[in-house]
C-alpha positions, 0 to 999 in steps of 0.5 A: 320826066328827069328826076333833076327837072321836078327837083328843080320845079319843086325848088322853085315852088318853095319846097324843100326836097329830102330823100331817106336811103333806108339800106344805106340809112341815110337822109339827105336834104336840098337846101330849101328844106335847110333854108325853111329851118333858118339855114343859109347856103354856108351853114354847115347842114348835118345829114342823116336820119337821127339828126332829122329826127331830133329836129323833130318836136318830141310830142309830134314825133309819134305822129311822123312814125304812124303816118310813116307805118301806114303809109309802108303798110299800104293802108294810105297811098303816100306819106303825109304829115304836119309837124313841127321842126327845130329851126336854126335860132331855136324857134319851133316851125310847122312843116308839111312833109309829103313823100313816097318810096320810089324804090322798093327791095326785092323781096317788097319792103321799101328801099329808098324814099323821096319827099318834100317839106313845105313851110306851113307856119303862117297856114297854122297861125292863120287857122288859130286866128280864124278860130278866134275870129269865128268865136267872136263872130259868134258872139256878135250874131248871139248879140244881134239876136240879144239886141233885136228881141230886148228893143222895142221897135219892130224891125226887119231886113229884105233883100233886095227882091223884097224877101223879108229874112230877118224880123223880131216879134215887136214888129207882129206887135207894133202892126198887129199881125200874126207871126205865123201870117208873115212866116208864110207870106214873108215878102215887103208887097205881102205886108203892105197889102195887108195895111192896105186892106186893113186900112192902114193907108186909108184917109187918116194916114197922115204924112209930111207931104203928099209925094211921100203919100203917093210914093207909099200908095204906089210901092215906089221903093225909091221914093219913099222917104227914109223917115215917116210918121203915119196914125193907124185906124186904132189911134196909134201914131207909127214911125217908119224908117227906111235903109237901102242896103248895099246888096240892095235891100232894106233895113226898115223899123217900126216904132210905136210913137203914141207915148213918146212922139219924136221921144229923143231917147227912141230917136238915138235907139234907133239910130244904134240899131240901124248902125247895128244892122249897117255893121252887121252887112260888113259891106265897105266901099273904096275909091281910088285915084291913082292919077291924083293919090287920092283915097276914099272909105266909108266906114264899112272898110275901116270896121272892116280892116280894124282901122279907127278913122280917127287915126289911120289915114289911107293911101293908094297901097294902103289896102294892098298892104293888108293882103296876103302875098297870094292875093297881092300878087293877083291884084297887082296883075290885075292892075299892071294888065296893060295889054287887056285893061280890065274894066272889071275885076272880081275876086276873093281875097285874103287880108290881115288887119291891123288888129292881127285878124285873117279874114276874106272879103269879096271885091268887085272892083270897076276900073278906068284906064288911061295912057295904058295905067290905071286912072280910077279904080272904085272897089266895093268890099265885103266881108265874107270870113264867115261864109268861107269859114262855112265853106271850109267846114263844108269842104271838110265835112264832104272830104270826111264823107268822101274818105269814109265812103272812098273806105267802104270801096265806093267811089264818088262823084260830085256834080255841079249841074248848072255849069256842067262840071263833075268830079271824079274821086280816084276810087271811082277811076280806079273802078274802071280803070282810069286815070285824071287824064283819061277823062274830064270833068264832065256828066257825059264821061260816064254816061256815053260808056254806059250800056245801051240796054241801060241808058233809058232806065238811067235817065228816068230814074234821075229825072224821076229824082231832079223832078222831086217824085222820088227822094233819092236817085238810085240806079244799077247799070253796066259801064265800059270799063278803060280796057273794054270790059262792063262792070256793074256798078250801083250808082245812088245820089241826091240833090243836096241844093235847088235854085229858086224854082226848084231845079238841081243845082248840086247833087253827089253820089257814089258808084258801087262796084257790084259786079262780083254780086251781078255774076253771084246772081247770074251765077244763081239763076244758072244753077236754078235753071241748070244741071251743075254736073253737065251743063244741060237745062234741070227739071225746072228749064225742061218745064219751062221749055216744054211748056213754050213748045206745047204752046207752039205746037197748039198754034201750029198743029205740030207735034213733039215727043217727050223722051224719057231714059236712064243709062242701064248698068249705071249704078254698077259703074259708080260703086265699082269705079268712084263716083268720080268716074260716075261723073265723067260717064255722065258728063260724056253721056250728055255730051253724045246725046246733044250730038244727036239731037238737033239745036231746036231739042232740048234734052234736060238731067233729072237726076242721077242717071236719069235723062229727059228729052223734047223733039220739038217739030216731029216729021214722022215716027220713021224719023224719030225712031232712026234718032232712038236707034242713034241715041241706043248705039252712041251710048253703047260705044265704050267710055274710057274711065280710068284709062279703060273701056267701059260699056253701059247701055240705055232704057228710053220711054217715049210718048207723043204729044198730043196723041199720048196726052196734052199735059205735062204731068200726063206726058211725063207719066206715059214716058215714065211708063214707057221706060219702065216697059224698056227696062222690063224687057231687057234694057238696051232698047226703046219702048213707046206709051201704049195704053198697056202701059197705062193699065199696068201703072194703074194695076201698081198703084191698085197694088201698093193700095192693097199691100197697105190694107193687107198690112192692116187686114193681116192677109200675109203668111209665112211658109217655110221650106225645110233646108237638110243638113247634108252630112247628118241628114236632120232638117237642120234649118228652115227659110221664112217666105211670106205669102199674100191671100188676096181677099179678091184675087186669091194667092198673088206671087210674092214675084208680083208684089215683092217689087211693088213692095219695094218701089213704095218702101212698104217692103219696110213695114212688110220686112219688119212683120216676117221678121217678127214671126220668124222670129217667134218661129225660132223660139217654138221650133228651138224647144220642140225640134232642136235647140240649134235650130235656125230660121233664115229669113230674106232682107231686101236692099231697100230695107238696108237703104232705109236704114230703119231703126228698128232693124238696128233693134233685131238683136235685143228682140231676139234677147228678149224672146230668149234666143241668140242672134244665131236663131236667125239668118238674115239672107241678102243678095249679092247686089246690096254688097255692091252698094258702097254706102257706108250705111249698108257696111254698119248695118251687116256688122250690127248684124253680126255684132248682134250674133245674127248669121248673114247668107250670100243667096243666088251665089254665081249669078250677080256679080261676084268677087272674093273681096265682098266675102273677105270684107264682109262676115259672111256665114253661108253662101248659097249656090243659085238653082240655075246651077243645080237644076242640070247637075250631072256627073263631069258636067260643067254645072257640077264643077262650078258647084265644086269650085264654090264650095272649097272657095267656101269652105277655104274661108271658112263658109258654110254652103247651101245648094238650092232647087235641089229636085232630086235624089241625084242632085242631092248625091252629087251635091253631098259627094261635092262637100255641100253642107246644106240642100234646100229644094222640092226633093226635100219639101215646097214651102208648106205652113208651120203645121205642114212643116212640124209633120214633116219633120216628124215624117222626116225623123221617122223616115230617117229612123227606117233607113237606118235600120235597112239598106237604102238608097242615097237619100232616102231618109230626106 
């Protein structure tokens, strides 16, 4: 729309426009905003911002900035304020300004601001006067309630359904009953009953004459006169007086007449309280002739406008001049409607009285027409100021709610059930998107885009709500938002009024946007059924699934295989390349098996490495061993990490269900077993259940059984084997292996337990006792064969991941034996210095903080590198027997060995050459420059006893050899 046309339209509604230009800072007004100040079109009109702001009242001005800078902060959707502004003859007027910037800078701060002034004075006064009005409304029902308690008559006042509302306690005195009784049964045939069954009515029940007598008997409202006497049963003469009220009720009062009969003083008593009640209906009534310019009033409209008729004398236009423009307007159109001639016309209307007063009334006014004019227009008028005082205040409570709920971001909505309407606040449009043109007014707006799935549950959980069986209606469901998507959103409400039968008639709510809150949950339930890393089912789906298709296969005699695999070499790939790149392995892992399997499997990560897959509807074995051969070779084929092929391979174990087993837990322990046949035959295959595999599980358990009683029995032993100094040839060092002396099974192979030890983490406890006797060991040895003489003892990586803390203590146990930490050298393989785990790295550094020596054992068979010797304080490296065990002269064996030792030495680290078997080996190896032999050429492990002897045939046998000539090697 042209910006001209709306100026032109809100100058026509009486609204004065201005327009503040903050870059150019100037402030420009149209002529009805001068004409609101007093201003005509010749006046000289002054524009800009300062001479704006000092037309301004000095106490209001603070009230214009804030409103300003909420609304630039975006905390109010547009600027609104009501202030007071200087006018031409120098009288304050209260304006209400209104605006919004229509043009914002490029860097987002406002630049030009548009908005309107509208006249408010009389608005402002009229509240004042309501006010004043209300308190003496107040006053007068306080007064009421004064007059009601402090008269002796009983009274009360019944609509016009015979529903007594209002009544004092004389009227319980005068006919004897009791308040709670009439509190319960409030109704004009409820009390009558009661006199009747009492007796009330009985054959003492003296009246004027017999109609009346009948009228009475028979409840006949209408013709029962508006005064009678009646004798109660106990002697006591009552007098009724009856009042038909305008809405048609009845005022009627009870007057105990036994001392005072027809007493002149009660008579004028009541005659002041039945005023007083007639007053207090506020109900008028006019006639107008506007054919004869005739006028009637009752009373009513003269209390009602203020008027002593004494002294004022109505007209035709009489009641017109007390209203307001608006409502004379309305009620001219009404009149001059000659096309359509109401007969009927009903309205609430807005008037000043002669005093001064704003007040409302209702009017419903019949008409008659004649020659196309009003001929009679008959009106009845009461006064409903305090109800739309009520209203008001009503209206201003819900907008506060409204607001305070609209701030916590709920959108609201108010239905009027009866008449099918409801309101939409513009939080609640913005939810989904709307505007107040996209949708009407109506219940069905929301409801038709709600979600099928969501519908039914909607509809109980209200009807649960109208039907009272629950005490507020709250719902969560999904609706269609404008652009076509579903939110979800809470919708809580309640019944706030119900008609006479107790249906809805009214009730309000608010919509909370929980979408954000639904996908959290959803987002929840994913992660607890799913792997975060690949996206395939976790541990707890794979149960779930296998638990439907064990089921399925019970109904359908079929059979399933449960797959579990691990990718070999995993461990290497994650500590060389970064975890990172670990992932990516497994992500791409993942996806190749799914691309093996069919859409009914399932395959599900356990963890780290670790993959567990369902064939569900198995064929035959040929089937599911071309899959395994699948699956071995798709994970074979390179994975491209970091730009470079890398190549792992995988281990599976693999069980039948039912023939294996037909519970989970067993199914999972068969493929367990399986996997770990797999991995013991060499990795990169396949291995289905047996019962071997059975027995062998159980034969580890047995054996992590006995290793706990040999710790407590004391069936270990240390044997050591002597290590040469090659250069000197004195039994310079000696290495601690342990020993088990099974009380069964005689000597088990530390080759056989050792890895049992270490999977059950009792290689801990067993770690900790080797150390403790090498170490005291050390201390003999020290004193009785050399005070350098060191004990080398082998830690397992588990006891470094475990990371005991008294391991961390081996350098004060030492100390506290009197020995240094060189006493000990602690023996660890090439693998633990793959491990990237910070904890290892602290560990071997405590190690040598502690003075304790570290040894590289098995050197050249795992994967070795330069930069594990650099980056750890490594002492000795010892070259494995694998090299040694084929040592000849120029063979490739013996230049190896050649190679490790300069490497070595070059770093300033000691070598040790095991499985040294001959004289020939120990040659080569000394020729070579290698500083230590160990092996069965020198001696087999032997007890500590065996050991002292042999050191001692050692020293002798040394101590010949050099006395004589001999060949090399034959002092060892």
């Amino acid at each position: 729309m042209p910006e001209q046309v709306w100026r032109d339209a809100l100058e026509g509604a009486g609204e004065g426009i201005w327009e503040w230009d903050i870059v150019q800072g100037t402030h420009t007004q149209s002529l009805r905003w001068w004409e609101i100040l007093g201003y005509g079109a010749d006046d000289p009109r002054p524009q800009g911002y300062n001479e704006f702001a000092q037309r301004v009242h000095p106490d209001d001005w603070p009230r214009v900035l804030q409103a300003s800078e909420a609304y630039l902060s975006h905390k109010v959707p547009r600027f609104s304020v009501e202030f007071r502004m200087r006018c031409k003859d120098g009288q304050w007027k209260w304006i209400h300004s209104q605006a919004v910037v229509v043009a914002w800078n490029d860097n987002g701060s406002p630049a030009r601001m548009v908005g309107t002034h509208t006249d408010i004075d009389a608005n402002r006064q009229m509240q004042n006067s309501l006010i004043a009005f209300n308190a003496r409304l107040q006053e007068q029902a306080d007064q009421l309630r004064t007059t009601l308690s402090s008269i002796t008559q009983g009274v009360y006042l019944s609509d016009a359904q015979g529903h007594i509302h209002t009544y004092n306690q004389q009227l319980c005195d005068i006919l004897k009953i009791d308040p709670q009784w009439l509190q319960a049964h409030p109704t004009r045939q409820a009390l009558a009953d009661l006199q009747e069954k009492r007796g009330d009515f009985g054959p003492n029940f003296s009246l004027v004459d017999a109609a009346a007598r009948t009228a009475i008997a028979q409840r006949d409202e209408e013709n029962i006169p508006a005064r009678y006497q009646r004798q109660t049963t106990d002697g006591r003469t009552i007098e009724v007086c009856t009042r038909k009220l305008a809405n048609g009720g009845l005022a009627r009062t009870f007057t105990d007449l036994t001392d005072y009969v027809k007493s002149e003083a009660a008579r004028a008593q009541f005659d002041d309280m039945l005023a007083a009640v007639q007053r207090i209906s506020r109900v008028g009534c006019a006639v107008s002739n506007y054919i004869d310019q005739t006028v009637q009033w009752t009373d009513g409209i003269y209390r009602i406008l203020d008027a002593d008729p004494a002294t004022y004398t109505p007209t035709i236009g009489s009641i017109r001049q007390f209203l307001t423009p608006a409502s004379r307007d309305e009620l001219l159109a009404v009149l001059k409607d000659k096309e359509h001639q109401p007969t009927q016309h009903e309205a609430e209307q807005e008037l000043i009285t002669l005093t001064g007063r704003h007040i409302w009334v209702k009017t419903i006014a019949y008409m008659t027409w004649k020659d196309g004019r009003v001929h009679t227009r008959t009106s009845v008028m009461q006064d409903i100021t305090e109800y739309k005082m009520v209203q008001a205040r009503l209206r201003e409570n819900e907008e506060r709610w409204k607001l305070a709920l609209e701030s916590a971001g709920d959108g609201v909505w108010d239905w009027h059930i009866a008449q099918g309407h409801e309101f939409f606040s513009q939080r609640l449009l913005d939810i989904y998107g709307f505007t107040e043109e996209d949708l009407q007014r109506s219940p069905e707006e929301i409801d038709r885009r709600t979600h099928p799935d969501d519908v039914e549950k909607m509809r109980q959980d209200r009807a649960d709500h109208f039907a009272g069986r629950t005490p507020s209606y709250h719902n969560e469901h999904r609706v269609q938002c404008k652009d076509g998507k579903w939110k979800w959103v809470l919708s809580r409400g309640m019944v706030i009024s119900r008609d006479a039968q107790g249906q809805p008639l009214r009730m309000i709510g608010t919509h909370t946007d929980i979408t954000a809150r639904k996908e959290a949950e959803a987002a929840i339930r994913h992660q607890a059924m799913f792997d975060a890393l690949t996206g395939l089912p976790n541990r707890r789906m794979l149960r779930d699934r296998l638990e439907q298709e064990i089921k399925r296969c019970q109904r359908d005699g079929q059979q399933l295989a449960v797959l579990f695999m691990d990718l070999d070499h995993f461990k290497e790939i994650n500590d060389t390349l970064g975890h990172d790149q670990g992932d990516v392995l497994l992500v791409e892992a993942a996806r190749r098996i799914q691309s093996c399997l069919r859409a009914s499997d399932t395959v599900a990560r356990m963890g780290g490495d670790e993959f567990t897959m369902v064939l569900s509807e198995m064929e035959d074995a040929t089937h599911l061993e071309g899959l395994l051969q699948k699956l071995l070779q798709t994970l074979s084929t390179a994975f491209v990490l970091n730009g470079e092929p890398r190549y792992v391979s995988a281990s599976i174990g693999v069980t039948i269900y039912p023939l294996d087993g037909q519970d989970i837990e067993v199914l999972f322990k068969n493929a367990d077993q399986a996997l770990y046949a797999a991995k013991g035959a060499g990795r990169n295959r396949f291995s289905f259940f047996t019962p071997a595999l059975q027995e062998a599980a159980q034969k580890r358990v047995r054996m992590t059984q006995d290793l706990r009683k040999a710790l407590q029995d004391s069936q270990f032993r240390i044997v050591y084997q002597p290590i040469v100094h090659m250069e000197t040839g004195l039994i310079h060092k000696a290495e601690a292996l342990i020993r088990w002396q099974h009380p069964t099974q005689g000597l088990v192979s530390p080759a056989e337990f050792i890895p049992v030890a270490e999977s059950s983490g009792l290689i801990v406890e067993i770690g900790q006792w080797v150390f403790e006797q090498a170490a005291a060991q050390a201390r003999a040895w020290r004193q009785q064969i050399a005070p350098d003489f060191q004990v080398s003892i082998n830690k397992s990586p588990v006891q470094f991941q475990r990371a005991d803390p008294r391991c961390a203590a081996w350098g004060d146990v030492l100390q506290s034996l009197g020995l240094p930490g060189s006493a000990l050298v602690v023996e660890i393989t090439e693998g633990l210095l793959l491990d990237k785990a910070e904890g290892v790295a602290e560990q071997l550094l405590s190690l040598g903080d502690a003075g304790i020596q570290v040894s590289l054992d098995d050197f050249g068979t795992g994967y070795s590198s330069l930069a594990y010797l650099q980056r750890f304080d490594i002492d000795f490296i010892k070259i494995d027997q694998s090299f040694v065990r084929h040592l000849v002269r120029d063979s490739t064996d013996l230049a190896l060995c050649k190679a490790i030792i300069a490497m070595a030495h070059a770093l300033g680290i000691q070598v040790v050459a095991e499985g040294v078997e001959t004289a020939g080996h120990f040659a080569l190896l000394r020729e070579a420059g290698c500083d230590y032999a160990q092996g069965y050429f020198i001696s087999r492990p032997v007890p500590i006893e065996a050991f002292e002897a042999l050191v001692q045939q050692h020293h002798q046998q040394r101590a010949q050899a050099q006395s004589g000539p001999g060949v090399d090697g034959a002092g060892i």
